[in-house]
MARDO-353778 format. One record per atom (N, C-alpha, C): residue number from 1; atom name; x, y, z negated. Coordinates in steps of 0.1 Angstrom, whole numbers, plus 5000, padded with zeros to 4 digits. Example, Ala and Ser with C-alpha at 12.3 -4.5 7.8 and 13.67 -1.06 7.14 Angstrom:
REM residues 2
     k    a      x      y      z
     1    N   5132   4943   4922
     1   CA   5123   4955   4922
     1    C   5132   4967   4922
     2    N   5128   4978   4929
     2   CA   5137   4989   4929
     2    C   5129   5000   4921
This chain:
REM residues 195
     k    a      x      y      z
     1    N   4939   4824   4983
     1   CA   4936   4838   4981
     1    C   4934   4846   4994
     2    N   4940   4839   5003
     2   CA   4943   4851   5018
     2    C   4929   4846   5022
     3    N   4920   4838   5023
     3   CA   4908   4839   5028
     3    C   4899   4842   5022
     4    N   4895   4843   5008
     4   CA   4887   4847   4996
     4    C   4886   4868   4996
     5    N   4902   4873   5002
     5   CA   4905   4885   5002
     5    C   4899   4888   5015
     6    N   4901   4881   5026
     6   CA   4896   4885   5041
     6    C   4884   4890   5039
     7    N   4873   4878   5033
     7   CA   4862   4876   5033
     7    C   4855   4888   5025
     8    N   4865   4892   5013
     8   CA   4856   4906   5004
     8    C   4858   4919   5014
     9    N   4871   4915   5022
     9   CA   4874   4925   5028
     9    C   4865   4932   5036
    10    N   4860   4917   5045
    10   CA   4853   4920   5057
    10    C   4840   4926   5053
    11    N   4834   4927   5041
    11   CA   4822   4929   5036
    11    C   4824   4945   5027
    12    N   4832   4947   5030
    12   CA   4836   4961   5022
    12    C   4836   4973   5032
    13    N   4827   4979   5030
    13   CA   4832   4991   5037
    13    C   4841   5000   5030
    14    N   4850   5007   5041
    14   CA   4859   5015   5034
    14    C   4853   5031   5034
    15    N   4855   5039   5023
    15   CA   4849   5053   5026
    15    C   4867   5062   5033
    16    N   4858   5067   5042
    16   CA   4862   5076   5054
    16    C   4865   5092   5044
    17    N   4875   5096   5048
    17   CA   4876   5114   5044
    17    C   4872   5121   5052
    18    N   4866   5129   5053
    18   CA   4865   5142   5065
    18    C   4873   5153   5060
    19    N   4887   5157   5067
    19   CA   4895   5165   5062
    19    C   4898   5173   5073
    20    N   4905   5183   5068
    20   CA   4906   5198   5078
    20    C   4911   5191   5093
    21    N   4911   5196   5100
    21   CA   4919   5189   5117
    21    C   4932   5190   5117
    22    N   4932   5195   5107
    22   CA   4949   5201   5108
    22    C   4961   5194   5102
    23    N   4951   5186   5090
    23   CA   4961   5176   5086
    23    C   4962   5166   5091
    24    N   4976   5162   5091
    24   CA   4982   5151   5100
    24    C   4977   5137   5094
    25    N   4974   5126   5099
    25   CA   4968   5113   5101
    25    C   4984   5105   5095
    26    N   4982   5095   5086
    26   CA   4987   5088   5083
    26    C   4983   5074   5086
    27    N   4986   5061   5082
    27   CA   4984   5050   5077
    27    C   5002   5037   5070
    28    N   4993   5031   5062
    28   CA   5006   5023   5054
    28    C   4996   5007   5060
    29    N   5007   5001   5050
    29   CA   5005   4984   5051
    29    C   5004   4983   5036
    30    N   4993   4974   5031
    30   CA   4997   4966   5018
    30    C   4996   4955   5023
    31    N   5012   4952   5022
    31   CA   5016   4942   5026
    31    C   5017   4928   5016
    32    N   5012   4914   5020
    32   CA   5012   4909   5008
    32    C   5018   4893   5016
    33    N   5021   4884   5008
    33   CA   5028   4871   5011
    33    C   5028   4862   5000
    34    N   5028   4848   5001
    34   CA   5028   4840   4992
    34    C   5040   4832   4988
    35    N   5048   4832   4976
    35   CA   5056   4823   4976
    35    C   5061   4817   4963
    36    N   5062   4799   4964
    36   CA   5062   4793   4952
    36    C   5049   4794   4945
    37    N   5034   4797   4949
    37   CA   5027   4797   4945
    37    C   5021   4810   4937
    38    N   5026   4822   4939
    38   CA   5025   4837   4935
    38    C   5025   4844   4947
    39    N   5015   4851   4951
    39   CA   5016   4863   4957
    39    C   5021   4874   4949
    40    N   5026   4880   4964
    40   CA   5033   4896   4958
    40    C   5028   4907   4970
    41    N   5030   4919   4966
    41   CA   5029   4929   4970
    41    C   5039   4938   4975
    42    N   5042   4942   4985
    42   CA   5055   4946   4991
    42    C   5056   4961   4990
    43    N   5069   4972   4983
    43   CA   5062   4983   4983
    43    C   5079   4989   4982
    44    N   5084   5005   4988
    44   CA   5094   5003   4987
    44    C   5096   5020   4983
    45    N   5107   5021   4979
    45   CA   5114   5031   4966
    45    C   5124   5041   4979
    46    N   5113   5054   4981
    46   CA   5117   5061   4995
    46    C   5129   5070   4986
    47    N   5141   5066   5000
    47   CA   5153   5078   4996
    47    C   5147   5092   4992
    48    N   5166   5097   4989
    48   CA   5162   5112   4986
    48    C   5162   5118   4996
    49    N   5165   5109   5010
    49   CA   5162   5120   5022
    49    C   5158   5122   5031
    50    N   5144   5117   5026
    50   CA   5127   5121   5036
    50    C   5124   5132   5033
    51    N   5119   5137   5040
    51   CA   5108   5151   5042
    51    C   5099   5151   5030
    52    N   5091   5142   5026
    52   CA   5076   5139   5017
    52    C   5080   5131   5006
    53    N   5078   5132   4996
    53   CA   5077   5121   4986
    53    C   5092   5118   4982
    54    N   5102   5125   4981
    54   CA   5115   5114   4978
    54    C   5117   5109   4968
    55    N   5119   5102   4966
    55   CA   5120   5088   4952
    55    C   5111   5079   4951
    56    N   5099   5087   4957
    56   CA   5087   5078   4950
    56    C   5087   5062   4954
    57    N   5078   5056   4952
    57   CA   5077   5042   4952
    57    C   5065   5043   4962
    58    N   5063   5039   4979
    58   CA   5049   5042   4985
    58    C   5050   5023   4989
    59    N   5039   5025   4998
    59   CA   5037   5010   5007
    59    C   5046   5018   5023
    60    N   5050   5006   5027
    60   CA   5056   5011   5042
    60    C   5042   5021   5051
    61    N   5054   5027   5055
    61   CA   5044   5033   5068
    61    C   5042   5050   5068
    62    N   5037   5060   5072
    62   CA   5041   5071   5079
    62    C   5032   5074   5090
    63    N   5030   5090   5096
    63   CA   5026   5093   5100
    63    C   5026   5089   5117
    64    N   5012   5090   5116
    64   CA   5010   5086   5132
    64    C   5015   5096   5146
    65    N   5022   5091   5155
    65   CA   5029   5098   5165
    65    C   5015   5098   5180
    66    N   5020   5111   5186
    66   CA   5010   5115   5194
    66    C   5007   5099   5201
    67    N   5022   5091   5208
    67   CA   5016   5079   5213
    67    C   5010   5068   5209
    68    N   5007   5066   5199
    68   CA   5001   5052   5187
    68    C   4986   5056   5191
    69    N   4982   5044   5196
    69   CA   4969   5045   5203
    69    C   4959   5042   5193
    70    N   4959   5037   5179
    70   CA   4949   5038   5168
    70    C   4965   5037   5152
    71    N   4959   5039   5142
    71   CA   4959   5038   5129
    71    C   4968   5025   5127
    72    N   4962   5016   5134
    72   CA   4969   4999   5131
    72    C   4979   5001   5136
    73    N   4980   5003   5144
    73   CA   4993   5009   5154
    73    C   5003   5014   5143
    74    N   5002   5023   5139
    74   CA   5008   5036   5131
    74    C   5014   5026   5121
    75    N   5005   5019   5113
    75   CA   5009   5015   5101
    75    C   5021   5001   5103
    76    N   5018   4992   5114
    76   CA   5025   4979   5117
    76    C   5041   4987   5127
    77    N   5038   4998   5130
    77   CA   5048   5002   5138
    77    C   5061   5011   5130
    78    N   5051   5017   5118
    78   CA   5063   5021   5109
    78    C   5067   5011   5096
    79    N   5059   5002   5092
    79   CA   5065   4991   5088
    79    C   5076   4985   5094
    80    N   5074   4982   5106
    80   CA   5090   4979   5117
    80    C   5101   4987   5115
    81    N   5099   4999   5114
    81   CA   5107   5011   5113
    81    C   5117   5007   5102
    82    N   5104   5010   5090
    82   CA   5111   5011   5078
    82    C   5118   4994   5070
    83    N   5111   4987   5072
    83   CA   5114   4978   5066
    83    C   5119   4961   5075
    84    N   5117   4966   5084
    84   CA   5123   4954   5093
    84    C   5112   4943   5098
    85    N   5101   4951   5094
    85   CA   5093   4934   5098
    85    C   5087   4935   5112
    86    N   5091   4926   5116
    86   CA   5085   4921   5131
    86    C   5068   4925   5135
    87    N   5059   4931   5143
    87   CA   5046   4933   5146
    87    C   5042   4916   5142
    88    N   5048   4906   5150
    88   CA   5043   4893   5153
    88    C   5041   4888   5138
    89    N   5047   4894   5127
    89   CA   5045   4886   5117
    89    C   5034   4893   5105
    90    N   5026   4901   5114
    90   CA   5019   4905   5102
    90    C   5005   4903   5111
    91    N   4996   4903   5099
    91   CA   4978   4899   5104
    91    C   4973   4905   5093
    92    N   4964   4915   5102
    92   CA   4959   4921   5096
    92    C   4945   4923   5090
    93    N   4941   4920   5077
    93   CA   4929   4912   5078
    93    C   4918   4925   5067
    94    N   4924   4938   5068
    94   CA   4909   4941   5064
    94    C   4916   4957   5059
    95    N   4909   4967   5056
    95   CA   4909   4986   5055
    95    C   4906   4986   5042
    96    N   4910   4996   5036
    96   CA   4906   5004   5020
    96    C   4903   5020   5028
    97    N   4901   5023   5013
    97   CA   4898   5039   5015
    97    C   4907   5048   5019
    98    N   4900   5055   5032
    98   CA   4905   5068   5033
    98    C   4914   5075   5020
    99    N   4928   5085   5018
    99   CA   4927   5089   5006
    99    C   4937   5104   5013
   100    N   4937   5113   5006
   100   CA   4943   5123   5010
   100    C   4959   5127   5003
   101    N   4969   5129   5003
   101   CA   4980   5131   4997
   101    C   4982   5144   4993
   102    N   4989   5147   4981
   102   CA   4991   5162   4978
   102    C   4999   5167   4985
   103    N   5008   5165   4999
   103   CA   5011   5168   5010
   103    C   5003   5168   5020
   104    N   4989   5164   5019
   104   CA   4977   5168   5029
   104    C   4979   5160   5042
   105    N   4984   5147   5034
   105   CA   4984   5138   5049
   105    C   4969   5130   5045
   106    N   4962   5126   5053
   106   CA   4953   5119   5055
   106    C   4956   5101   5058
   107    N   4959   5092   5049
   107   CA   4961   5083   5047
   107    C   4950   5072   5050
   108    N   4954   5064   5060
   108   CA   4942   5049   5058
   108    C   4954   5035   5057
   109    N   4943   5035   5047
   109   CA   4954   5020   5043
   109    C   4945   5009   5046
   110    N   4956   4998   5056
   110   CA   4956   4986   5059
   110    C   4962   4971   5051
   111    N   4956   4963   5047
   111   CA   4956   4951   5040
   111    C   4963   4944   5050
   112    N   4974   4933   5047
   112   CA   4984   4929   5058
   112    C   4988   4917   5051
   113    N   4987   4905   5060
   113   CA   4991   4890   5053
   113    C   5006   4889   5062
   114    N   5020   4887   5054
   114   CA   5030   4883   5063
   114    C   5034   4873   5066
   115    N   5036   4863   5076
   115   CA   5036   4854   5083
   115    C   5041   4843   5078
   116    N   5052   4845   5073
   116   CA   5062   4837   5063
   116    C   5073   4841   5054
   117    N   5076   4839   5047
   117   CA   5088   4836   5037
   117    C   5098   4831   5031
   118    N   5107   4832   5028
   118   CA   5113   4847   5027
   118    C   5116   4852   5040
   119    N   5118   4866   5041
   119   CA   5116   4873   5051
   119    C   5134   4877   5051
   120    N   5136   4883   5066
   120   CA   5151   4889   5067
   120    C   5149   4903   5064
   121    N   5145   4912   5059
   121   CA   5141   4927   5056
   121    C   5151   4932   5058
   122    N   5152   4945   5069
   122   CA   5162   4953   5077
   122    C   5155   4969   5073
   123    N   5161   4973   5065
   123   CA   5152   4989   5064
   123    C   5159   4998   5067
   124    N   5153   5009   5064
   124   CA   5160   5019   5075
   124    C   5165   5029   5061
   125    N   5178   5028   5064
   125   CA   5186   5036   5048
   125    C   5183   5048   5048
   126    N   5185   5058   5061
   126   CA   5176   5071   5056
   126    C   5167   5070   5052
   127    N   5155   5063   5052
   127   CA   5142   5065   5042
   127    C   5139   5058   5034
   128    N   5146   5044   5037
   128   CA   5142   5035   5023
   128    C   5154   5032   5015
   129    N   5151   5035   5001
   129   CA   5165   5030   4992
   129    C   5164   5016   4987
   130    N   5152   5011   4983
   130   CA   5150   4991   4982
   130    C   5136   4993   4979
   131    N   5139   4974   4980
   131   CA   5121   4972   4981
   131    C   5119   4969   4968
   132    N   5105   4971   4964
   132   CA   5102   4963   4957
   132    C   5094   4950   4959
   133    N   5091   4935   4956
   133   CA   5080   4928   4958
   133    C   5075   4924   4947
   134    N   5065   4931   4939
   134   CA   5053   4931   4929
   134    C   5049   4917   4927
   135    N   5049   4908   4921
   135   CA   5041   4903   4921
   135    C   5024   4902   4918
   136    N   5013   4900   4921
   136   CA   5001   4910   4923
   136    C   4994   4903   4908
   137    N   4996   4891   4901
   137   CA   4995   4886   4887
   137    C   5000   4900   4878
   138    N   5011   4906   4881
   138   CA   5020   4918   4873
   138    C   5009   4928   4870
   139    N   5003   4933   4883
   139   CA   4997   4944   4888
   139    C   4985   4943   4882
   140    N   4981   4926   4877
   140   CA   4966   4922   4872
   140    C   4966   4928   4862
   141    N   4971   4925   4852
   141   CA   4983   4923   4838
   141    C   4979   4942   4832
   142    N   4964   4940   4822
   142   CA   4961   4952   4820
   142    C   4974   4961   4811
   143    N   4981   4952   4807
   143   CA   4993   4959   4802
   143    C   5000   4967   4812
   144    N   5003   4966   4824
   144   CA   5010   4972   4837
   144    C   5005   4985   4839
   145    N   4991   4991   4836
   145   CA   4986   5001   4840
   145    C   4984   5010   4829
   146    N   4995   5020   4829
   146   CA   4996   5034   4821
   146    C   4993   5046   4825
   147    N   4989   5052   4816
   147   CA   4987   5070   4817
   147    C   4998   5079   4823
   148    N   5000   5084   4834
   148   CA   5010   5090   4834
   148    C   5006   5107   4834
   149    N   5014   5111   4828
   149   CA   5009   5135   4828
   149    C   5017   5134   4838
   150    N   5009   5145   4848
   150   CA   5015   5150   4859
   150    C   5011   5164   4862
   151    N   5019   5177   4864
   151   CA   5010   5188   4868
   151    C   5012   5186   4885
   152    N   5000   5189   4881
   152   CA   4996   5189   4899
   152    C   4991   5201   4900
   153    N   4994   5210   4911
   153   CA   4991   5228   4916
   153    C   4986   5229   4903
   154    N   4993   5234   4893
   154   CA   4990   5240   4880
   154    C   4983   5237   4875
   155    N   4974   5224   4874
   155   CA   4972   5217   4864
   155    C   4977   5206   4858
   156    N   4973   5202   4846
   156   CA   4978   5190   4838
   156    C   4971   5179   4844
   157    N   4972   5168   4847
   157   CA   4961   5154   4851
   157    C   4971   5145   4843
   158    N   4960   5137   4846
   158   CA   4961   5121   4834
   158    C   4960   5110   4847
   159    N   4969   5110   4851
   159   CA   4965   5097   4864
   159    C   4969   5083   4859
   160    N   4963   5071   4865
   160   CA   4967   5062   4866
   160    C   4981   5054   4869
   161    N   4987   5049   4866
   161   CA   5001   5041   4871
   161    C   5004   5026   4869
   162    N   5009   5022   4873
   162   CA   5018   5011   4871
   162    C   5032   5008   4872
   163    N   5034   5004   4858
   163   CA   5048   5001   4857
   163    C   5054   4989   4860
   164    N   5067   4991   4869
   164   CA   5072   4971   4871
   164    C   5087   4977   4869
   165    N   5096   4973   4859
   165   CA   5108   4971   4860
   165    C   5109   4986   4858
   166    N   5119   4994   4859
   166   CA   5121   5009   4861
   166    C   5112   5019   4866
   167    N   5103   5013   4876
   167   CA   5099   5019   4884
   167    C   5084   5021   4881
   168    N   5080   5036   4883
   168   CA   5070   5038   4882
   168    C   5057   5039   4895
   169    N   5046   5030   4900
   169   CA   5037   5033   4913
   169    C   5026   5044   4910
   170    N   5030   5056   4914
   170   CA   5018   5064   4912
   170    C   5019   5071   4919
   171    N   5007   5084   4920
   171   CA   4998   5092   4930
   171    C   4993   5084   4939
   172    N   4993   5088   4953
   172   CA   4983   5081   4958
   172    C   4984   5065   4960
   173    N   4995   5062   4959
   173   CA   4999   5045   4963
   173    C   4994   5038   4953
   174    N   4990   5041   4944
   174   CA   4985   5036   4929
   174    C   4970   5042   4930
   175    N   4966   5050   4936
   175   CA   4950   5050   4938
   175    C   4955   5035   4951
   176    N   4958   5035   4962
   176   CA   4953   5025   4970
   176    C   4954   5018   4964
   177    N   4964   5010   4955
   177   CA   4965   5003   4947
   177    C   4957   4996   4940
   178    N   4948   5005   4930
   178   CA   4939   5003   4923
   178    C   4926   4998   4931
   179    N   4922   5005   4943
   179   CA   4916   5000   4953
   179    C   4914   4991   4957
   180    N   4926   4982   4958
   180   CA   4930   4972   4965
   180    C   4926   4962   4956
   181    N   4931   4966   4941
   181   CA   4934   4954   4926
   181    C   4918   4949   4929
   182    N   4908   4965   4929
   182   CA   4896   4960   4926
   182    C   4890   4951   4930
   183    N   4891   4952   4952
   183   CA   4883   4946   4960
   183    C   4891   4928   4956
   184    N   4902   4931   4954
   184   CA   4913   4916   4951
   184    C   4903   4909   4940
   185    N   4904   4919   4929
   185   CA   4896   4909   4915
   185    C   4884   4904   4922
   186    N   4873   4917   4925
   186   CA   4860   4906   4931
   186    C   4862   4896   4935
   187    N   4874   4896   4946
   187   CA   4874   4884   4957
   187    C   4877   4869   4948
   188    N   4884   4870   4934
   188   CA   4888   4860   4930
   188    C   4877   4859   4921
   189    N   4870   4868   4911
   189   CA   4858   4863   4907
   189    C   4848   4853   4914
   190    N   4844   4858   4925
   190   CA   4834   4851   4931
   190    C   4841   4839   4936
   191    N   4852   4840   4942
   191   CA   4856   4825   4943
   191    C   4858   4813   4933
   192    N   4857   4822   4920
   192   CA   4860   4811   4909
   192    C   4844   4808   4907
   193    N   4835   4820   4909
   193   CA   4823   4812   4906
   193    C   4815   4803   4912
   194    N   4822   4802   4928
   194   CA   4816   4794   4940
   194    C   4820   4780   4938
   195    N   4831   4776   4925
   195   CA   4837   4768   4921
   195    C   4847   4761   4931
């Protein structure tokens, strides 16, 4: 899978936002690993006592600090932060879409192979309350993906989600998500047809 995904990766361009100056620059990890013959997806369930988002279920990672010399930076350095993993154990092998947050952070999400497993995961209790690891077969699994009603600034929307266990993945982590499922499916279509 990890070279079948590189390869859709590398051929994917990602669409860019042009957003006010003023919103702050994000980037996350989807972070992914193989074990026992299933990949999974690493994604974790933020305390109630962050600034953005509390409870939600995001991918690691957070806004970029004036010293973080690019995006990659941002995203592999608050992964560390949050969840314990080492810079050395992640490779980074390809971008999705620009997406904007209803907190007006400007998000770029990076695709992330982890080095080995199982991992020692050290998170950081003020922002993270546990992880989840998805299996990405689950996430396939057109039964996983429900309607969820959300008012958003005073309207009603019909967004996409996915459900694993209690937990619900939606708003924008569930757009990258979906993003992600897509460029993934291609990658395994075409590999099944290359035989």
């Amino acid at each position: 899978m990890k070279e079948s995904l590189r390869r859709a990766l590398a051929a994917y361009v990602p669409e860019p936002i042009e957003v006010d100056p003023e919103f702050p620059l994000a980037a996350v990890l989807v972070l992914i690993y193989e074990h026992q013959g299933r990949h999974y997806v690493v994604l974790q369930k933020r305390s109630e006592h962050v600034k953005d988002h509390k409870g939600q279920v995001s991918f690691p990672g957070g806004g970029m600090d004036s010293g973080d010399p690019d995006l990659v930076f941002t995203a592999v350095r608050e992964t560390h932060e949050e969840i314990g993993v080492h810079p050395g154990d992640i490779e980074i092998i390809g971008q999705l879409d620009d997406i904007v947050t209803i907190s007006n952070f400007r998000v770029t999400p990076f695709v992330a192979w982890l080095a080995r497993y199982p991992y020692e995961w050290r998170f950081s209790d003020p922002e993270v309350a546990y992880l989840l690891e998805v299996p990405v077969d689950h996430l396939l699994d057109p039964t996983t993906l429900i309607p969820d009603r959300r008012i958003i600034r005073g309207r009603e929307m019909v967004l996409p989600s996915y459900q694993f266990g209690d937990d619900l993945i939606w708003g924008a982590t569930a757009r990258m998500l979906t993003n992600f499922l897509d460029i993934l499916a291609a990658a395994m279509d075409s590999a099944t047809a290359e035989g």
